[in-house]
N, C-alpha and C positions, 0 to 999 in steps of 0.2 A: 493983179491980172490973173492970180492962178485960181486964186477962191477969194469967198469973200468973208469966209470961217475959218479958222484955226480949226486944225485936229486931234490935237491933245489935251489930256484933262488929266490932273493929278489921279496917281493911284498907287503906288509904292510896291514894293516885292518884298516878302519876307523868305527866309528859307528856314525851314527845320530840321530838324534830324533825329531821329530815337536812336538807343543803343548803340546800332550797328551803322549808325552814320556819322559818327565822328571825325576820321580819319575825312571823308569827303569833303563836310565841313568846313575843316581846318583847310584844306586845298581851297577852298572856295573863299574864305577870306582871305588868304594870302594873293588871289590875283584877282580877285572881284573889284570893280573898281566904284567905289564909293559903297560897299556893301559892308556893313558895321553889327560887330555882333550885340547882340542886346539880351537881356533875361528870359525868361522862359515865362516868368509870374510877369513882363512887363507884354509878352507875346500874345498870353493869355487874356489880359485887358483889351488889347486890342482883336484879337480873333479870339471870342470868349467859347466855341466849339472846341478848341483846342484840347486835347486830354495832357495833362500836364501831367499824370502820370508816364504819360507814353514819349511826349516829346523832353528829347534830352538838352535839346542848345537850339539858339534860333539865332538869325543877321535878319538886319533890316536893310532894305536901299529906298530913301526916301526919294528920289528924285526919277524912280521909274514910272511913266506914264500909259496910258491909255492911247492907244491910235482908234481913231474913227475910220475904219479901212473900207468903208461903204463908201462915203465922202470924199476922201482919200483916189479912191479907182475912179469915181464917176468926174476928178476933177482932170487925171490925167488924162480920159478917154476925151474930155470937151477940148482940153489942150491938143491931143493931138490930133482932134476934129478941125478946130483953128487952124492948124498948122499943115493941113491938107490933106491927111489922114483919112483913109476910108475904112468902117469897120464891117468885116465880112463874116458873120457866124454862121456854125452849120459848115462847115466847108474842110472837107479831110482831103490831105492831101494824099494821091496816089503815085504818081510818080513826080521826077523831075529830073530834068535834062541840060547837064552844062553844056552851055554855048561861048562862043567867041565876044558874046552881047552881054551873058550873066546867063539867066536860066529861063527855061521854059517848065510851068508849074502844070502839071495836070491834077484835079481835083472834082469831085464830085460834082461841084459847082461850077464849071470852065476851067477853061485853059487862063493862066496866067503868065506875064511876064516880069523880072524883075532884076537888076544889077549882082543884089546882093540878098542872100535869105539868112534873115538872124534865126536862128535856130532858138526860139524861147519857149520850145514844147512841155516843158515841165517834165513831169513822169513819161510822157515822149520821144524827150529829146535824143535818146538813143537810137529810137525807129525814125523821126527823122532825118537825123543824120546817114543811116544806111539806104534810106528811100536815095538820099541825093547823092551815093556814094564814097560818104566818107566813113572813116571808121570808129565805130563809137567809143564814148569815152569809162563806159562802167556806172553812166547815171541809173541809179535804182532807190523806186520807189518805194516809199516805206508808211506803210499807214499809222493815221493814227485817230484816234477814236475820242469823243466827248458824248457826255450825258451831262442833260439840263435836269440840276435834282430842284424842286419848289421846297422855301423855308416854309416855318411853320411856326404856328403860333405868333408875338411880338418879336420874332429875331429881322432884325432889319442888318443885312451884310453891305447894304450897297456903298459902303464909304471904308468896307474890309480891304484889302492888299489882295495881291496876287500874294496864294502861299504854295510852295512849293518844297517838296521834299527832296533833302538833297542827294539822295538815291536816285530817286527822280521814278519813285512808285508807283506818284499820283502827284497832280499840282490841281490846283481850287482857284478861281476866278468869278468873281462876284459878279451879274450881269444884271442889274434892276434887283427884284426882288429875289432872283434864282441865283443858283452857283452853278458853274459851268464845272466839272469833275472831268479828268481825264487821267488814265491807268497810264499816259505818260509811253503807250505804246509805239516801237519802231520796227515794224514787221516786213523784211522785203516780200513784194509783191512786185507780178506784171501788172504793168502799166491796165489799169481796168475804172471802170465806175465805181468809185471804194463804198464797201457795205459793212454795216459794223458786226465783228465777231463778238460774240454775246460772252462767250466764255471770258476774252480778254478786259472787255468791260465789267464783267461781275467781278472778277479778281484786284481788280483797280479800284469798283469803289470796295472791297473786301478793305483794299490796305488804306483806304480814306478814313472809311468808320474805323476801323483799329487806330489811330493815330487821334481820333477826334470823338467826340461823343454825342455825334449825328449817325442819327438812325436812321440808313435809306429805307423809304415804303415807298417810294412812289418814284420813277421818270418820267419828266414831262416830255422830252423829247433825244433824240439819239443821232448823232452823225457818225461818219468817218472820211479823211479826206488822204490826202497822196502827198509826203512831205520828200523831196528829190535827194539824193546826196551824190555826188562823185566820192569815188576812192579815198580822198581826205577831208573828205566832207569841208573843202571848202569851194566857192561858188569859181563858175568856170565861164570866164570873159573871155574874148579875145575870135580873133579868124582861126578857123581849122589850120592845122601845119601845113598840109598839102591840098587846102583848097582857100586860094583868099578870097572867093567868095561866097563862101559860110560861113558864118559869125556865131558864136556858142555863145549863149545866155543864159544857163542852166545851171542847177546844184544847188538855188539856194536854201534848200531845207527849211527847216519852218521860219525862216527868218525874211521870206522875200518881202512884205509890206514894210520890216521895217530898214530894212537896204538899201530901198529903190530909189532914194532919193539920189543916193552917192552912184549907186551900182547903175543906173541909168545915163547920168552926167558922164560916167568911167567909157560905159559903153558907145554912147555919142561921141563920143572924142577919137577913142578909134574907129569909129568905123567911119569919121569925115579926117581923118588924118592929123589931128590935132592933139593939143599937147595932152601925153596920156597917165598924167600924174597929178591931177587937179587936185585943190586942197577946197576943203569945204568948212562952214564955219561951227561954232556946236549950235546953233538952232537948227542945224539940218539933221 
């Protein structure tokens, strides 16, 4: 009933390290889970860019997958069209007013009313929360930046891993015939339209080609997006202390597509007063 597609498709993760990332490494196999160290000459077969001069130790995780996050959003948005959901874009909120009923929304677009406001503003969620009077909690956003580099020649990646350095300098993502390249940057920023810093992107793919022996000449295309953290960068569920009707859904850092499964079940459960410890199966 939710789709009639699966959204994941094999693709695997490797991690590497030159020199100065051993120590990391080592940490990373010791709590990674299902992540297995493998050769560098067996690294290089498989991501044959690889400079095997430069990379010193690589892990593999064969069981890491691909989400289809296109797919993925447009089946939750049908679901909770079904479920009697209405979806309002364009619409900032300006103020809002607790009431003895829940709240009264004022926004660009009307006046609203509503019991309960989940707070899931993302790099927002700060300024929403003070818009309705409560006190924020430290979420700050943090960019991060990609450039689509086109292969060239007979080099076909599309069946490459996610590789990532475990510094975490740069990581490479194979996307059709292109590799997604990202400097792996986390810059706090206000809450804004994220625009890509040029300098921060040059320097990431700097430490890409140093590690590989791919020559960027050309981007085909460039983004930068707003990844959230609280204070311990881990995700923050639950009703504000001193308003139970705010609900926080914020923090999840680059991780929200693949959380939502759980982190949205977690959240329905409190906020209809239901058991708030649910256990989920591993297809989830």
């Amino acid at each position: 009933e939710f789709s009639e597609t699966g959204f994941l498709s094999p693709r695997g993760m490797m991690l590497v390290a030159d020199k100065d990332g051993y120590e990391k490494m080592d940490v990373e196999l010791q709590s990674g889970d299902g992540l297995v160290a493998m050769s560098v000459f067996d690294a290089k077969a498989m991501v044959p860019l690889l400079d095997a001069g430069v990379i010193k130790q690589a892990a593999f995780e064969k069981n890491a997958q691909d989400i289809d996050v296109a797919a993925l959003h447009q089946a939750y948005i049908r679901r909770a069209k079904q479920g009697g959901a209405t979806l309002i874009c364009s619409c900032e909120i300006e103020a809002a007013k607790s009431t003895e009923a829940g709240w009264e929304i004022q926004t660009n677009n009307g006046v609203y009313q509503a019991e309960i406001i989940v707070n899931a503003a993302g790099a927002w969620a700060d300024r929403v929360a003070e818009i309705c009077g409560a006190k924020p909690l430290g979420i700050t956003p943090m960019r991060r930046t990609i450039a689509v580099l086109p292969t060239e020649g007979n080099m076909d990646c599309s069946a490459w891993p996610l590789v990532v350095d475990a510094l975490e300098k740069w990581y490479m993502k194979p996307e059709g015939q292109n590799m997604l390249v990202s400097p792996s940057d986390e810059v706090p920023v206000e809450p804004h339209d994220a625009y890509v810093d040029d300098m921060v992107l040059a320097e990431g793919l700097h430490e890409f080609e140093c590690a590989t022996t791919f020559e960027v000449r050309r981007v085909e295309n460039q983004w930068a997006g707003l990844r959230s953290f609280a204070p311990d960068r881990n995700p923050v569920v639950g009703f504000d202390e001193n308003n139970g009707q705010l609900f926080w859904l914020a923090g999840q850092g680059g991780y929200g597509i693949q959380t939502s499964p759980a982190l949205s079940k977690l959240a329905a459960s409190l906020l209809l007063g239901e058991e708030s410890s649910p256990s989920f199966s591993p297809e989830l």
